[in-house]
C-alpha positions in Angstrom: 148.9 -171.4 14.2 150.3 -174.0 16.6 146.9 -175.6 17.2 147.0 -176.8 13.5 150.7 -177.7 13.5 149.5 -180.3 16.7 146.4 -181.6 14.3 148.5 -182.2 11.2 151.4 -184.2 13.1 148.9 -186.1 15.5 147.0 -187.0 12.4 150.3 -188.1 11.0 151.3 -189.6 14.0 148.2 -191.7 13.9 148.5 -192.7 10.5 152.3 -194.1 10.9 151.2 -196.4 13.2 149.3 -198.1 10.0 151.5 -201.1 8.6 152.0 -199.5 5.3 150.1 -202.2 3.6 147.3 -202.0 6.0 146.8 -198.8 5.2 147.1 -199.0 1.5 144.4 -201.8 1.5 141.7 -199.8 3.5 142.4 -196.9 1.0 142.2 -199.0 -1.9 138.7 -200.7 -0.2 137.2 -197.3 0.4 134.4 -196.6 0.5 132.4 -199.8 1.1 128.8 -197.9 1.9 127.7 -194.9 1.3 129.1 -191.4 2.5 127.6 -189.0 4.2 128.3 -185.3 3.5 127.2 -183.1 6.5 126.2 -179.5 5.6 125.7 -176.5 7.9 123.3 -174.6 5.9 119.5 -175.2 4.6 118.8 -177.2 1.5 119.1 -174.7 -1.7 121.7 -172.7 -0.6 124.9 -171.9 -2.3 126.9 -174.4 0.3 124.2 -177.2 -0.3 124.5 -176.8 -4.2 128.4 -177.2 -4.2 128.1 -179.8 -1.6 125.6 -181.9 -3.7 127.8 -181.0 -6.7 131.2 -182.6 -5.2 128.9 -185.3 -3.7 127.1 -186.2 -7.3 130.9 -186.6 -8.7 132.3 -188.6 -5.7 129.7 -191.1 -5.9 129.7 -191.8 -9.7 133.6 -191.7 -9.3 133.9 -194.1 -6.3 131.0 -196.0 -6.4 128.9 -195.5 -3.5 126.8 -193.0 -3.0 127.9 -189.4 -1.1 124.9 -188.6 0.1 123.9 -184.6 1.5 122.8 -184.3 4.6 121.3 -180.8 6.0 122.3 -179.7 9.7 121.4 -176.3 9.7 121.7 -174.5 13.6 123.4 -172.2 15.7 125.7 -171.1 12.8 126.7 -174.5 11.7 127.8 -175.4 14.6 125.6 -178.2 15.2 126.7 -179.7 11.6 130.3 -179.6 12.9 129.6 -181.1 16.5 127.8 -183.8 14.8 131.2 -184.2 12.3 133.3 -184.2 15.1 131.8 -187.1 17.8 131.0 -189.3 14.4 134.2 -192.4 13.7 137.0 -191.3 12.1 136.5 -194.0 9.6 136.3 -191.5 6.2 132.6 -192.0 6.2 131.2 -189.0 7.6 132.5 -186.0 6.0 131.8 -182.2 6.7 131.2 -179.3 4.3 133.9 -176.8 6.2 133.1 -173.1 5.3 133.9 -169.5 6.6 131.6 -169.8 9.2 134.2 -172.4 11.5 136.8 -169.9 11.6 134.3 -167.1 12.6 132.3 -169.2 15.0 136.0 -170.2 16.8 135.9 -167.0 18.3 132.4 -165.7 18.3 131.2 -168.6 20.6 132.6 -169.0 23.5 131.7 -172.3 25.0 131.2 -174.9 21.9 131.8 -178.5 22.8 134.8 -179.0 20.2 138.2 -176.8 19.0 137.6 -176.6 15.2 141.4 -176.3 14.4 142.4 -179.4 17.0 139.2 -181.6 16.0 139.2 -181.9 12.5 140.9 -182.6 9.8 141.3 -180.9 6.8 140.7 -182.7 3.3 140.7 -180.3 0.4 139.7 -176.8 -0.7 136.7 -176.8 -3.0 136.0 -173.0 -3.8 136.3 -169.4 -2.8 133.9 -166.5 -3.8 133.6 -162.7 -3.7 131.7 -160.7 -1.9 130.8 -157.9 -3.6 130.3 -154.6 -1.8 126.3 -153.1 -3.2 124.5 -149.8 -2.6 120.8 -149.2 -2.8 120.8 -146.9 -6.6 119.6 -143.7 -4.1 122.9 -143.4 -2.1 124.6 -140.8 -4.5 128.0 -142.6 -4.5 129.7 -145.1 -7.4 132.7 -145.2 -6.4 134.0 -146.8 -3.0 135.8 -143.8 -1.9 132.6 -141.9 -2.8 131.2 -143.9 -0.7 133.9 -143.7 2.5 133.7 -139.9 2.1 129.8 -140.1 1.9 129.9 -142.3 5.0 132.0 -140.0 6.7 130.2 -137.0 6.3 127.2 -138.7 7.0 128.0 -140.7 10.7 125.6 -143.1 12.0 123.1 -142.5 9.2 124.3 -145.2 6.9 122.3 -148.7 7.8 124.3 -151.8 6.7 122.8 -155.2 6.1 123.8 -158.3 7.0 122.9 -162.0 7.0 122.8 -162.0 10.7 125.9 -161.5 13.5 128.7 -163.0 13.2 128.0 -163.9 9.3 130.8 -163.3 6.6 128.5 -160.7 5.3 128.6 -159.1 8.9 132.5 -159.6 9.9 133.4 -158.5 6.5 131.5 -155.2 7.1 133.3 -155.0 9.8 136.5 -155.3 8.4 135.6 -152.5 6.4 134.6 -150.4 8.8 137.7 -151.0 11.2 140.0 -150.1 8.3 138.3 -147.3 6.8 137.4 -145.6 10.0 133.1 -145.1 9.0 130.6 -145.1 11.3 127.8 -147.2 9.6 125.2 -149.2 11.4 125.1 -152.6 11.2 121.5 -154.4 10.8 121.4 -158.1 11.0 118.9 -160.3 9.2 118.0 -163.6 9.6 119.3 -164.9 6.3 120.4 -163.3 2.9 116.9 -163.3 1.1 115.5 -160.5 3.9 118.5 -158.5 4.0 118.5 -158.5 0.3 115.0 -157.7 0.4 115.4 -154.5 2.3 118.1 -153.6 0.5 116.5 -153.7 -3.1 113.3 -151.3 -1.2 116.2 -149.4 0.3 115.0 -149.7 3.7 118.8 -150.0 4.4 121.6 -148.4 2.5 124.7 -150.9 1.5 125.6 -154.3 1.8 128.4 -156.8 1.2 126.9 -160.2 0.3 128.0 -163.3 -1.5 127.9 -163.3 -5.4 125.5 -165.5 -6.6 122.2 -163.7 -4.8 122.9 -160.2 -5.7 124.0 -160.5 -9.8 121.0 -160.5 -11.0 119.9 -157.8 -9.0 123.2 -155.8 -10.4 122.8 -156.5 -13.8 119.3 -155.5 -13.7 120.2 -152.1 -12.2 118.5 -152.7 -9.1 121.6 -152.3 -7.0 125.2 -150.9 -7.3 128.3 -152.9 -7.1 130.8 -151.2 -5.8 133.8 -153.4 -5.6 134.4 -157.2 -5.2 136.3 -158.2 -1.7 139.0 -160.7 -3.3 142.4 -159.6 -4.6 141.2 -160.5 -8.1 138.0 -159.1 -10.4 135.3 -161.5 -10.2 134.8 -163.5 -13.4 131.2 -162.9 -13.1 131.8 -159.2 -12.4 134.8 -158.7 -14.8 134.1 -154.6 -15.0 133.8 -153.8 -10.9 136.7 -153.2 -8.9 138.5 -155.1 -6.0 138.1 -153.7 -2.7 142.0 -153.8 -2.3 142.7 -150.8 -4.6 140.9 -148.0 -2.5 141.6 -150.2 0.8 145.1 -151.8 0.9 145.0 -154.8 2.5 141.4 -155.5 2.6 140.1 -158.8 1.7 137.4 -161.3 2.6 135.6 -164.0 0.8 133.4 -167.2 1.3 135.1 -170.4 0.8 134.7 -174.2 0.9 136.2 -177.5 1.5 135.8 -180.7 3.0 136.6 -181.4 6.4 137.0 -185.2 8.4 136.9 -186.1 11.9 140.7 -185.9 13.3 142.3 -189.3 13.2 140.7 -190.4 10.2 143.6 -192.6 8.2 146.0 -190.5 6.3 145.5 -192.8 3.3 141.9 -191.9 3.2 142.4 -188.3 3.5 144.5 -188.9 0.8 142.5 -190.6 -1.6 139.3 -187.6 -0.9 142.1 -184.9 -1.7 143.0 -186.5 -4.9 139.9 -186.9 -6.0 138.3 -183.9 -5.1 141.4 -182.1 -6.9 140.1 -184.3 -10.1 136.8 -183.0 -9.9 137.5 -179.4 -9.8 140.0 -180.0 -12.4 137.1 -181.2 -14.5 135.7 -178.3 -17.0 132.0 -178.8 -15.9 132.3 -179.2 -12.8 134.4 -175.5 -13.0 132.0 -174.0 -15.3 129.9 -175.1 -12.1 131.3 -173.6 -9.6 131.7 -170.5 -12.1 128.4 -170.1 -11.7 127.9 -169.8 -8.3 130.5 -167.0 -8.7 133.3 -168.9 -7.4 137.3 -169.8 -8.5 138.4 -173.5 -7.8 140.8 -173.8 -4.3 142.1 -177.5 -5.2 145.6 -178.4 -3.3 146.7 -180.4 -0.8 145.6 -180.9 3.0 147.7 -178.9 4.3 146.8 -176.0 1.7 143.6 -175.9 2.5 144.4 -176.4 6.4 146.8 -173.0 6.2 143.6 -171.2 4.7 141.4 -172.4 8.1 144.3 -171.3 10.3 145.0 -167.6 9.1 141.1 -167.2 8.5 140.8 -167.9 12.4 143.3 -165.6 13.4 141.8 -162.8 10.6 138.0 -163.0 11.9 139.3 -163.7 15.4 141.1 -160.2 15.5 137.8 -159.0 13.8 135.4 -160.0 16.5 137.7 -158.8 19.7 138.1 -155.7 18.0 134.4 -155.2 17.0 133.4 -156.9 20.8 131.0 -159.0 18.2 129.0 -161.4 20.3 126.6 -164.0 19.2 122.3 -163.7 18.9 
């Protein structure tokens, strides 16, 4: 927790030394050419569609265009490296996502400290995962399925969308406070786990919403539970995770992230705008969609979130001795 407490005030710090109107007037002249929006993840998925979503709204809202770019590599961590050496001028923003807390502790040797070298801007979204058997495991229930697992150890094959993936560590969770002995298989991407999964060449999964609903609804899989301490909108009948497992939770999240240093007025003027947009019933119905609740809040709300989901997966991989492909 320190190592955010040092970003915020040195970001603070850095900002005071602004004459106030000097930094009112580069706020008020933002932005004067277009934006970029760096994202860690292919074109198409769920993290490109709400980037190019908040991106679409920014640019008819501010006038200049916030434009997607696509880094994907080495679990995003090339996005966030490019993020990081880029000015700290508010034009060159980052999508922030689950994966920068996991990868802080999965990697050991990156070339930047996620909590100390950027700043955060605003919260966009969070989504469920939704814990899914194949329909031939003979559970429907998730204690069905922690007894099934237990009398079955080792013979249960778990899909992810590759190490140190939410997918993965939230397995993981599950498994460290359940006490199951399931093996974990890592894919290379959602769309082959899932594919193994629906031919029930492995057993269970926990993935992200929006690629496994229609598979649910068409009885092709079984939802179990949801992994946020609230039902999921688009899965209003299945459970939360929490009620079988106290304490358990995980989801996927987003928000926007900015070089550190970038002016406080700046920072600003993103939050407050990106709070408009999610406060905006389309862009909701949006991010509804994509099975997802709106985060909103201020920079430091959305900072607390990166710090204590550090320290959650970070616990997670020590414990698990996760290490990366």
């Amino acid at each position: 927790m320190k190592l955010p407490r040092r970003s915020f005030l040195h970001l603070a710090a850095g900002a005071a030394a602004l004459p106030a109107v000097s930094r009112i007037a580069w706020a008020q002249a933002y932005p004067t050419r277009p934006v970029r929006i760096i994202v860690g993840q292919a074109a198409g998925s769920g993290t490109d569609i709400a980037a190019r979503l908040l991106g679409q709204w920014l640019s008819e809202r501010l006038g200049k265009s916030f434009v997607v770019e696509n880094r994907p590599g080495a679990g995003g961590n090339m996005a966030t490296e490019a993020v990081v050496r880029s000015p700290a001028d508010g034009y060159t923003l980052l999508l922030v996502n689950s994966s920068n807390t996991i990868n802080a502790t999965l990697y050991d040797k990156l070339s930047f400290v996620f909590l100390r070298d950027i700043a955060p801007v605003a919260g966009i979204l969070r989504a469920p995962l939704v814990l899914e058997v194949h329909p031939s495991v003979p559970v429907r229930t998730v204690p069905e399925f922690i007894a099934y697992a237990k009398s079955n150890p080792g013979k249960l094959n778990m899909a992810s969308a590759g190490i140190g993936s939410v997918h993965h560590l939230s397995g993981e969770l599950f498994k460290f406070m359940t006490g199951v002995d399931v093996i974990h298989v890592p894919y290379r991407g959602t769309t082959p786990a899932l594919s193994d999964l629906l031919a029930g060449q492995v057993q269970a999964m926990f993935d992200s919403t929006p690629s496994s609903i229609p598979h649910i609804k068409a009885g092709k899989l079984r939802a179990l539970a949801v992994t946020t301490t609230t039902r999921a909108e688009v899965l209003p009948e299945i459970p939360i995770l929490g009620d079988f497992v106290p304490g358990y939770e995980a989801s996927g999240w987003l928000g926007f992230g900015v070089p550190k240093d970038t002016p406080a007025a700046i920072i600003g003027m993103l939050n407050r705008e990106v709070n408009a947009a999610l406060a905006d019933p389309t862009i909701k119905a949006r991010i509804a969609d994509l099975g997802g609740v709106v985060l909103a809040g201020s920079p430091a709300d959305f900072g607390k979130l990166i710090a204590e989901e550090t320290e959650k997966w970070g616990k997670v991989i020590r414990a698990a001795n996760i290490k990366p492909e």
